[in-house]
N, C-alpha and C positions, 0 to 999 in steps of 0.2 A: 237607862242611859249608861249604867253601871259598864252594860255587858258591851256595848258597843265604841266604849272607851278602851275596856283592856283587848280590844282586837286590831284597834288602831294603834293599840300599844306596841303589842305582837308583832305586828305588821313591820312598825318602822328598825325592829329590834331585830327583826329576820326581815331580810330586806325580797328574800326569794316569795315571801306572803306578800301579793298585790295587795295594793291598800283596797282600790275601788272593790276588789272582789269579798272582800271582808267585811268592807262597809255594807254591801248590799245582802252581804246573808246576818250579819247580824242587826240589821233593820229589821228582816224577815222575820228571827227570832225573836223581837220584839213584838213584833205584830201578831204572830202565833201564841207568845203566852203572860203579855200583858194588856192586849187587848182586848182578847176574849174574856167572858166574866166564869167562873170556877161555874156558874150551875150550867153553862156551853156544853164540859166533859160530863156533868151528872146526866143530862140530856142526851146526851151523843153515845153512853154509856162508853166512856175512854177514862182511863185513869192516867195521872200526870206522869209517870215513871215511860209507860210505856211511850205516851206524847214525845217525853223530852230524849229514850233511846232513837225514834226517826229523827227528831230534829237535829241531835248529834250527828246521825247519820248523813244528813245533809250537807250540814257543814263540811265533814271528812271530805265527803267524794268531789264536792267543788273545790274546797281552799289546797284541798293535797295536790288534786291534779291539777290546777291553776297557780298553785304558790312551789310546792317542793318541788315537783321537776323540771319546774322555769329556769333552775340554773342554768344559768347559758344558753338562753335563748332569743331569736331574732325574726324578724319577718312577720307580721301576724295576718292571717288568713282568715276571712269572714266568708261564711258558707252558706246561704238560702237553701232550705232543701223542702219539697213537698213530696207527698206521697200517699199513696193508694194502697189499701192492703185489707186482709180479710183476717177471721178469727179463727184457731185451730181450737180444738177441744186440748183436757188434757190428754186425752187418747192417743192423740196426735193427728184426727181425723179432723178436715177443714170446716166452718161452717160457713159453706158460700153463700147464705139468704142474707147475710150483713159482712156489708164495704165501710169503711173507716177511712177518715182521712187526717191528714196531719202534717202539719206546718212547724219547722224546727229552723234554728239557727247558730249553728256554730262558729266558736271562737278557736282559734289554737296559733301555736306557733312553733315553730323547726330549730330545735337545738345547732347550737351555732359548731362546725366545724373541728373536731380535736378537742373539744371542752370539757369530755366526759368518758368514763368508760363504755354508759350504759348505750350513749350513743354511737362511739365505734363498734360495740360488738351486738347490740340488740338491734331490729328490726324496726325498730318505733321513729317512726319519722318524726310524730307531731303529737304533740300533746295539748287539750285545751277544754272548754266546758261547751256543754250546748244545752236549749232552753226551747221551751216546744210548746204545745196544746194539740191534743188528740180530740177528734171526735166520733165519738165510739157510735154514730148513727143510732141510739138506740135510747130509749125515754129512763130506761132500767140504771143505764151505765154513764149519760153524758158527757162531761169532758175531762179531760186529764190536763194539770199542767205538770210539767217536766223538768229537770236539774240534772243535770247527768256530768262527771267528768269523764272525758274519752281519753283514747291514743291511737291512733294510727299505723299499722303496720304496714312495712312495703319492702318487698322484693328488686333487688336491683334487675335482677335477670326479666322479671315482670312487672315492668317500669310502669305502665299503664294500671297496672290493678291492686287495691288497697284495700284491705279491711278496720275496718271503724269496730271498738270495742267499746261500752258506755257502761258506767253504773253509777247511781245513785238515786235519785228519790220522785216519789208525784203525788200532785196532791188530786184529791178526785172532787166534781162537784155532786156525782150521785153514789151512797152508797147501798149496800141491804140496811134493810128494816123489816121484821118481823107484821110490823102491820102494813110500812106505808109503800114499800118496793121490796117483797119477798120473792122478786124473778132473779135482785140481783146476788148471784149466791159467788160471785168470783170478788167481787170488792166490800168490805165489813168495815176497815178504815176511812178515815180521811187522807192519810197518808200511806203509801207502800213502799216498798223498795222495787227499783226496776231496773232493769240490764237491756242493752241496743248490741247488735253485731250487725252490721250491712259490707255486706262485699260490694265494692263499686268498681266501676271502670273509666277511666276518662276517655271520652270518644274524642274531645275535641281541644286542642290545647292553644290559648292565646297570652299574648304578652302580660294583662294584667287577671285572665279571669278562663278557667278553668271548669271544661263541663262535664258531667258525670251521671251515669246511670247506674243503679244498685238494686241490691235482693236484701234485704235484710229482715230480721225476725227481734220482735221486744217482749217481752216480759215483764206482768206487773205482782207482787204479794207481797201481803205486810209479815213474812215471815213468820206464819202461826204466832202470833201475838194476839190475833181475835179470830174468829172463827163463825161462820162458813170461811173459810179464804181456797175457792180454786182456784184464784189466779186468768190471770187475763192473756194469750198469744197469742202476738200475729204474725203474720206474713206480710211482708209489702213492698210495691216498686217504689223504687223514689226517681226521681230527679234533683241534681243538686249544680250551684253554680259557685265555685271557690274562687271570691275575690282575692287577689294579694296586694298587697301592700305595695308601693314603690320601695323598689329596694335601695338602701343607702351605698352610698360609695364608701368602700373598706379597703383595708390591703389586707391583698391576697396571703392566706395563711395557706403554713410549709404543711403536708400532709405529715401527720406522725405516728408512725409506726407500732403501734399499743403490741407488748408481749401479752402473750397467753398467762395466765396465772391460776392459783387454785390455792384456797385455805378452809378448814375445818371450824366447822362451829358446833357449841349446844345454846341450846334453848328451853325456858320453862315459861310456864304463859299460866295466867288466872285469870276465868270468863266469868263475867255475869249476864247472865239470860233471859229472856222472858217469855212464856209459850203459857195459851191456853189447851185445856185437855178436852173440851167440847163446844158444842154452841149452844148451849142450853146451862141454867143457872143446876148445880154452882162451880161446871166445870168452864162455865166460858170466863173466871177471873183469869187474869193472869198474876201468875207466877213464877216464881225462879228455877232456873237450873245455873248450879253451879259447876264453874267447870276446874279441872289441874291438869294441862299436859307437860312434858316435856320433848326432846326429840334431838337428834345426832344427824348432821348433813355435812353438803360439800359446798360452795361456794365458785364458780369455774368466772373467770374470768371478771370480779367482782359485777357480775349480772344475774345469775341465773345459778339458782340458790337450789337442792333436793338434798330434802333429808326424809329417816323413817323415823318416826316415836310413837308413842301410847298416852292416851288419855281416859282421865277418873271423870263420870259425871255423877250428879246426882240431879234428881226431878223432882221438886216441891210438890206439882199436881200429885206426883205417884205416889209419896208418901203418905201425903194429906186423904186421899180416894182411899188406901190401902188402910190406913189408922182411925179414920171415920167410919169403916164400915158400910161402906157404900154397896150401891147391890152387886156387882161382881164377885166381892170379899163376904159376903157374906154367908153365915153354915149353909151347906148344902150347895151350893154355888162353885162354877168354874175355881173360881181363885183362892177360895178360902184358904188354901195353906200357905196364902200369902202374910197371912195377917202374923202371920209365926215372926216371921223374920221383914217387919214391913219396909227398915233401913235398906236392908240388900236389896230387894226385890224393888227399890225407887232405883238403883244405883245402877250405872252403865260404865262398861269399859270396854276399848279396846284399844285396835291397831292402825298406823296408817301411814299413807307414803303423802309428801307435803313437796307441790314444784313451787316457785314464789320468784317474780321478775322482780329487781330489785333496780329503781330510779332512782338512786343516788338518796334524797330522803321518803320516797315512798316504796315500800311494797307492796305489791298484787297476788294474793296469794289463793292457787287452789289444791284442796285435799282430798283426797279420796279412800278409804279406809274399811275395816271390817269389825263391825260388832261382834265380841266377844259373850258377854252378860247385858242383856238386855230384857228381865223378865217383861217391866211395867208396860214393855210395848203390846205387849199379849192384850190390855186392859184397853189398853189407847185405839187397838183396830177391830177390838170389837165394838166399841163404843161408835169409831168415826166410819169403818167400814161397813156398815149398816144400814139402817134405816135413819134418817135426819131427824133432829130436836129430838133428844134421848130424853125419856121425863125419869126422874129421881128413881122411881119405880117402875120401870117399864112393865107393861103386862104379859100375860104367858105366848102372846102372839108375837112378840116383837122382833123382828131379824135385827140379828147382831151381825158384825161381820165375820167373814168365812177364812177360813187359813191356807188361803188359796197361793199358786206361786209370786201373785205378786207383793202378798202380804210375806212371804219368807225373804222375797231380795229385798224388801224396805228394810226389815228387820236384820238383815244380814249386813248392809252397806251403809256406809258413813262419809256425809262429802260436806264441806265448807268451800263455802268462797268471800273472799275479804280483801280488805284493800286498809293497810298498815303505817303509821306514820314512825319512821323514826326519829330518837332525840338528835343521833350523832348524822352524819352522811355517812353512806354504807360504800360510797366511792373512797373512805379514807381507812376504811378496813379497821376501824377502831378496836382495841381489846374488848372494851364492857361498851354494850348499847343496852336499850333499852328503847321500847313503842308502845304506842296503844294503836286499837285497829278496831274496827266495826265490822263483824261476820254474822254470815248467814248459815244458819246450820242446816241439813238436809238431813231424811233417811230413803235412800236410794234415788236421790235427787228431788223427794219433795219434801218443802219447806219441815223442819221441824222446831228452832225456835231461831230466835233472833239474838246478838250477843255483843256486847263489847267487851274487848280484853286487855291484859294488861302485860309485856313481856316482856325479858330478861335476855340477851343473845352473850354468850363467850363465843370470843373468835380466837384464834391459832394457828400455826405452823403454815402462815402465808408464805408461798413460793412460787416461783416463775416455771412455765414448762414448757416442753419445746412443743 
C-alpha cells in the first residue's frame, strides 16, 4: 500500500499526473510483485531486477504520456479499434499461414489552443494511452495484453490522415520454455517492451464520432534481457471509430503569435542496463552494462532538440565470459588474446547524433550512432550467430556464427530509442534540469540491452530568431 500512497501523493503535488491513471498502474505494480510468491520468478527463471526495470517501464510510458504532456489539455477522445494483420519474420519477409487479431482502445486528448510551445510548433495533435489484447492465433504465442502511451501526428495540409506512435509495454500469457513450448523462440518474458505506428485516414467525419481506416505495424522484445528474444512483427488493417467528447462552451481565444527561438545545451547522462549474452546457462543470467555519455545540441523553437556526443560502455557479460575463461578465451582459441586485457576488450565507445521531441515535461528520444571499440561483440555473434543452446563446451562440429555483412553493420551501428521525464518543464527553458528516462538499446537496430538513465541538461544563450 506503501507504493500506491506515494503516487497518490505525486499525483495531487503535480496536478499534470492524473490520479485515476496512477492509481491503476500502481495497483498493477502491486499485483505483479506482492502478489506473486518469490518461488513464481525461481520458476519462471526471471530475476527481480530485471522484473522491476519492465515494470518501471510501464509506469514511464503511461503516467509520462497521460500525466506530463496533459498540460493544457481539453476534449477527451475514446477510440475502439479492431484489427487484422499477419506476422513478418525478422528478415522482414511476411509469414502469411498466421492471421492475428486485436482489440485496442484508446484514450487521448487535444492540447488546448496557444498553451504551449510544443503545441504551436510540433505536429502532435493528441496525446493519450491505449490498452489492447492481441491474439496471436497460435497455441506457441497466445495472447498479449498491452499498455502503450501514444501521440498523434497531423498535418494541417493533410487534414484527413494521422499517424499514431505507441510505446510501452505487454504482458504475454505464453512464453518459450525449453521443455514445455520450445516453438516459442520470439517471446522468453512475461513482459516485453512494444512500440505501435499506424497511419490512418478518416474516411467519414461526424458531429460526435469519427471513422478511420489504418496500416500500421507493432512490435514486441524484452530488450535482450533474456534470451531466445526474436521478437514478434506485424502488419495489420485496423478499423477504428473516435468518440469525442461534447465539447464545452469557452471563449474564444486570441490566436498567438509564438517567435521562432533557439538555445544551446549540454548533457551528461549515467545508464544502468541489463542484457543476457546467450540462452543457455550461464550466459542467459543477466547482467549489467554500465553506461557515461555526454553530448552538445541545439534546442530550435523549444521543441525539437539535436545534438552530437559520445559515449563509454562497459559489459558485465564480456568481462565475466573473457576473465572466466570460457571457451572462446581460451589458449588456442579465436579470442585468447582477449584475456590480456579483459577490461578493454568488455568496453565500448563511440559516436552519435541524438533528435529528441521535447512535450514541455517529456522527451522522446531517438539515437543513431557508430561504434568505435567494440571487441566483446566478436564473442557475442559468434555465440548468438550460430547454432542455438550453445553448451559450455561446444564440440568440434559446432557452427559459430560467420562475420558476414550483417554481423559488421550490427557491430558498426548504434541506435536507442527512449522516452524521458523531466524534473523542470522544458517549455520554461530552465538553466539546470535534470530527468530520468527508460531506453532501449540496439546494435544496428536489434535489441541489445535494456536501460534506465539518469541525466543532467545545461541550457544557454536562449535567443529569438527571425
Amino acid at each position: 500500500m506503501r507504493i500506491l500512497k506515494f503516487f497518490i501523493t505525486l499525483s495531487r503535488k503535480r496536478k499534470h499526473i492524473k490520479t485515476p491513471i496512477v492509481i491503476s498502474f500502481s495497483i498493477s505494480i502491486i499485483l505483479q510483485i506482492t502478489l506473486l510468491p518469490k518461488k513464481y520468478f525461481v520458476k519462471q527463471k526471471m530475476n527481480l531486477p530485471s522484473r522491476h526495470f519492465q515494470i518501471l517501464f510501464l509506469i514511464f510510458t503511461i503516467c509520462i504520456f497521460k500525466g506530463g504532456s496533459s498540460y493544457g489539455q481539453e476534449g477527451l477522445t475514446i477510440a475502439p479499434e479492431i484489427s487484422l494483420g499477419t506476422e513478418a519474420q525478422s528478415s522482414g519477409f511476411l509469414k502469411s499461414s498466421i492471421f492475428q487479431r486485436q482489440v485496442m482502445v484508446s484514450f487521448s486528448k487535444k492540447p488546448i489552443p496557444n498553451s504551449s510551445a510544443w503545441e504551436y510548433w510540433s505536429p502532435v495533435s493528441h496525446t493519450g494511452i491505449n490498452v489492447g489484447v492481441t491474439d496471436f492465433n497460435s497455441s506457441s504465442r497466445g495472447y498479449a495484453f498491452s499498455a502503450m502511451g501514444f501521440m498523434v501526428l497531423k498535418s494541417k495540409r493533410l487534414r484527413r490522415w494521422s499517424l499514431q506512435l505507441g510505446y510501452g509495454a505487454s504482458y504475454f500469457t505464453n512464453k518459450f520454455d525449453i521443455e514445455d513450448n520450445i516453438e516459442n523462440r520470439s517471446i522468453s518474458t512475461d513482459i516485453t517492451w512494444s512500440n505501435r505506428a499506424v497511419l490512418q485516414y478518416t474516411f467519414l467525419e461526424k458531429n460526435r464520432v469519427d471513422y478511420s481506416i489504418g496500416l500500421g505495424a507493432m512490435h514486441h522484445s524484452n530488450g535482450h534481457t533474456r534470451l531466445p528474444n526474436d521478437g514478434i512483427n506485424t502488419f495489420h488493417l485496423s478499423l477504428a471509430a473516435a468518440i469525442k467528447s461534447k465539447e464545452k462552451n469557452t471563449v474564444a481565444t486570441i490566436p498567438i503569435m509564438r517567435e521562432r527561438s533557439i538555445y544551446h545545451y549540454l548533457s551528461a547522462r549515467l545508464g544502468l542496463g541489463l542484457n543476457a549474452l546467450g540462452d543457455s546457462f550461464p550466459l542467459d543470467d543477466k547482467k549489467g552494462v554500465y553506461s557515461l555519455s555526454g553530448e552538445y545540441g541545439l534546442v530550435f523553437n523549444k521543441v525539437m532538440s539535436i545534438g552530437i556526443g559520445g559515449f563509454y560502455r562497459y559489459y558485465e557479460h564480456y568481462y565475466d565470459y573473457i576473465k572466466n575463461g570460457e571457451f572462446l578465451v581460451r589458449e588456442n582459441e579465436e579470442f585468447n588474446s582477449y584475456t590480456k586485457q579483459p577490461w578493454h576488450n568488455a568496453t565500448n565507445y563511440g559516436a552519435f547524433v541524438k533528435f529528441e521531441l521535447l512535450l514541455n515535461h517529456i522527451g522522446i528520444e531517438i539515437l543513431t550512432g557508430f561504434n568505435f571499440h567494440k571487441p566483446g561483440y566478436d564473442i557475442d555473434w559468434r555465440i548468438n550467430g550460430g547454432w542455438e543452446f550453445i553448451p559450455r563446451d561446444p564440440p568440434d562440429y559446432w557452427i559459430f556464427g560467420e562475420f558476414d555483412s550483417e554481423y559488421k553493420l550490427k557491430k558498426l551501428l548504434t541506435t536507442r530509442l527512449g522516452i524521458k521525464y523531466y524534473l523542470k518543464a522544458t517549455e520554461n527553458v530552465p538553466k539546470h534540469n535534470m530527468y530520468i528516462g527508460a531506453f532501449i538499446n540496439g546494435n544496428g537496430g536489434q535489441a541489445d540491452f535494456s536501460e534506465i538513465g539518469l541525466g543532467y541538461v545545461y541550457n544557454w544563450n536562449f535567443r529569438k530568431r527571425n
